[in-house]
N, C-alpha and C positions, 0 to 999 in steps of 0.2 A: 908780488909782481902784478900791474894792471891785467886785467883779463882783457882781451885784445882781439878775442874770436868774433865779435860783431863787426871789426871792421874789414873783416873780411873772409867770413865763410858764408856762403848762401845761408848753410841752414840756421843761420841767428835767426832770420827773416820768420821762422818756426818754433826757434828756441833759444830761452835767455837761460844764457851760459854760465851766469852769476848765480841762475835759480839750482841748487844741488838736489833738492826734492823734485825738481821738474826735471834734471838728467836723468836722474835714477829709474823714474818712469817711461823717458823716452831711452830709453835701453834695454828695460822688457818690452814695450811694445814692441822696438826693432829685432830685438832678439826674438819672440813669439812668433812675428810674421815673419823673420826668414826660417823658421825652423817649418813653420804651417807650408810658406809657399815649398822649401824644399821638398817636403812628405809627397804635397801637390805635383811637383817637377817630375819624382824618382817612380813615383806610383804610378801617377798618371798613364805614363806610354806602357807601362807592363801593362795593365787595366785592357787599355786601347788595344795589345797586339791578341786578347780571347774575342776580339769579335772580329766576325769572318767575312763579312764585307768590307774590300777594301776601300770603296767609298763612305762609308760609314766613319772607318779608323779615318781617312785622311781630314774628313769635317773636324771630327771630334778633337782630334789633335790640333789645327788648325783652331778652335774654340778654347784649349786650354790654355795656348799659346796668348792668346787676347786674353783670356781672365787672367791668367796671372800676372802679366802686363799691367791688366788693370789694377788690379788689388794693389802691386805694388806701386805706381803711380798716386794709386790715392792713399796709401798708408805711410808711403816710406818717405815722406816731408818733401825731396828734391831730388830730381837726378843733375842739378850744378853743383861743383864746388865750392865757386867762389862769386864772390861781389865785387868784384874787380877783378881788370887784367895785371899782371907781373912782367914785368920787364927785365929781363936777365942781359946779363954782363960778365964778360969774361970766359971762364970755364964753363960756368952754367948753359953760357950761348952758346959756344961751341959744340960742349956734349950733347946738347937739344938739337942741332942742325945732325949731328952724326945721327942723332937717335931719328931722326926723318927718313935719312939714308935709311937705316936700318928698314923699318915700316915700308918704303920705296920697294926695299926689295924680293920684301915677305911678299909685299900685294902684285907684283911683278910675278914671281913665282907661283903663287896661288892662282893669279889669272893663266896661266901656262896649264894647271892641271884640269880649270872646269873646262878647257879645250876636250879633254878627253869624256866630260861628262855628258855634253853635247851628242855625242856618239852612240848613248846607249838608249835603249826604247823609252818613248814615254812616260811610261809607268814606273820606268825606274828614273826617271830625271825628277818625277813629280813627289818620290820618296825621298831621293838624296834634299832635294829643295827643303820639303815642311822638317826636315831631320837636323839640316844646317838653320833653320830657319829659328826653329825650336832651342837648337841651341844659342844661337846668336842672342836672339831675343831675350828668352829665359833665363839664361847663364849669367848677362849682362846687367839685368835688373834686380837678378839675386844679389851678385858679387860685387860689380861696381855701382850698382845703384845702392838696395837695401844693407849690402852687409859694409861697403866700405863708410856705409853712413853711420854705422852700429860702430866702427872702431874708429874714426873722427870723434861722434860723440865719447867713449869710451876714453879714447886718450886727449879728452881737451883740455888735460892739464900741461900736456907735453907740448915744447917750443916743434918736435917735428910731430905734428899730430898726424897730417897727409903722408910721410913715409911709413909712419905706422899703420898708418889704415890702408896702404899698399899692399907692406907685406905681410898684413893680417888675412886680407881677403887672397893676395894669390893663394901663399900660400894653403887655404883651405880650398881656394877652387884647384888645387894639386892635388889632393887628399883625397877630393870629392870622386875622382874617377878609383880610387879601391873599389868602389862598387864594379870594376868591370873584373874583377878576379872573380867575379861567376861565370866569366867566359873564356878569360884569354890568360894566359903564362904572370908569374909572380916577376918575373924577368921585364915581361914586356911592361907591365902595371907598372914597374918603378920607371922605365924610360918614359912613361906615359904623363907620369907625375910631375917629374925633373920638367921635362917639358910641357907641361900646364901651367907650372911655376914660374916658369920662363914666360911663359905671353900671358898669364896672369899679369906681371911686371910692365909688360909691352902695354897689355892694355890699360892697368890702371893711370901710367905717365899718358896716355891717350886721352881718358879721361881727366885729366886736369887741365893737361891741354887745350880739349875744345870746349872745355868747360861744359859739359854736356856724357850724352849716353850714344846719339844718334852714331855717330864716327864707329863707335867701341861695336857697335851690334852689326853696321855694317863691313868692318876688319875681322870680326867673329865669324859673322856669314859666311863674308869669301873664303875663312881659313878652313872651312867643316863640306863646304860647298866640293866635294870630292869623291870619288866611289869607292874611296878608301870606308868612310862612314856606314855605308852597308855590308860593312865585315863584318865578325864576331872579332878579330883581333885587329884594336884600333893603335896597339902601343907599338913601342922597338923594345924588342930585346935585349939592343948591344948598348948595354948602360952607359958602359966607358965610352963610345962615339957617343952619345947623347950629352953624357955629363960635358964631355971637351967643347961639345958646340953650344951649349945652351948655358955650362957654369960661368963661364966669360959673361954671356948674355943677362943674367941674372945681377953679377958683380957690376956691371956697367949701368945696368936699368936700378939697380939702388943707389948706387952713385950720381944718375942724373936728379930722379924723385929728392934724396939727399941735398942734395946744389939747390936743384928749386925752391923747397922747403926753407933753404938757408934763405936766399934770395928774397923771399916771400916777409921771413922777419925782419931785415933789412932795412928794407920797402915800406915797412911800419912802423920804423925810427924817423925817417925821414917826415 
């Protein structure tokens, strides 16, 4: 079968898809620097919370946040997609106009809660900020920029290489919060997961979308932008209310990536 990835993935513009000595290499780099920037990510703010100026921590963090931006900006080839826009048709449009709704009313919801953030002092607004800031940014360059680039290249043998590199990266940014089982309930950590999984999905169809990263960090921001985030306990407990709202959400968000993906090869007959 013709290899077909130049005519329409950004990162051809970086990498010939044809070269298999040249994939191979660009899949340890990407694999190395998300595994370095991760270490950077998870250490980092533990590092930051032994020092006891809190002006101090909020630079520093603030400072991480930009290097790792940067590092991954300049290592991890591209935060677009694609080399053209897609035109959907049928179910594909459809689903895509729902999946708006959807996002309509997450970002709806989420502006309802920084209402209450407004309320509390300063110094706490100025922590929930660099905290959701931190994550929006960080999370987003990791996941949807460097790692969903690491499983694009990984599966560019496959006709859906973008649904896989969807649900390669939610999934792992689901995963990636077990680290908070040093704080909070094994109960709350899997609703925590379920639903990371879930807006992982959200965000990666975001990222094809705008063909870009900018969208993804600011729907991240507003979604952490909350003073739930200065808890020790960030998950839910009640799995089964978790699973019934988010497994549909999950089901639907592989379905639309699914359509597109179809749509995408289509598109490249024509």
């Amino acid at each position: 079968m013709e290899n077909r990835k130049d005519k329409y993935l950004a990162l051809s513009e970086e990498i010939d898809f044809d070269n298999q000595a040249q994939i191979r290499k660009v899949i340890i780099r990407l694999l190395i620097l998300e595994i370095g920037l991760q270490v950077l990510y998870q250490l980092g703010p533990v590092l930051i919370k032994l020092l006891h100026n809190h002006n101090l921590r909020e630079f520093i963090l603030a400072l991480l946040i930009v290097v790792l931006a940067g590092v991954a900006i300049r290592f991890g080839y591209t935060t677009k997609v694609l080399n053209f826009s897609v035109k959907r048709y049928g179910l594909a449009k459809l689903l895509t106009i729902v999946y708006w709704v959807l996002v309509g009313f997450l970002v709806f919801g989420n502006l309802l809660t920084t209402f209450s953030v407004w309320k509390l002092p300063v110094r706490k607004i100025i922590e929930i900020a660099l905290i959701a800031l931190d994550a929006g940014i960080c999370e987003e360059f990791l996941f949807r920029g460097v790692l969903f680039n690491l499983f694009v290249v990984t599966f560019h043998k496959s006709k859906y290489d973008l649904l896989w590199a969807s649900i390669g990266n939610s999934v792992l940014f689901g995963l990636l919060h077990l680290v908070n089982l040093t704080h909070q309930s094994v109960a709350s950590t899997v609703g925590q997961i379920i639903f990371a999984i879930g807006l992982g999905l959200i965000l990666s169809y975001l990222h094809i979308l705008s063909n870009g990263i900018f969208w993804c960090i600011a729907f991240h921001f507003l979604q952490d932008f909350s003073p739930q985030v200065i808890h020790s306990d960030l998950g839910n407990p009640h799995i089964s209310l978790v699973l019934s709202v988010y497994g549909p959400i999950i089901l639907f968000m592989v379905l639309c990536i699914y359509l597109f993906n179809h749509e995408l090869m289509d598109s490249l007959k024509q």
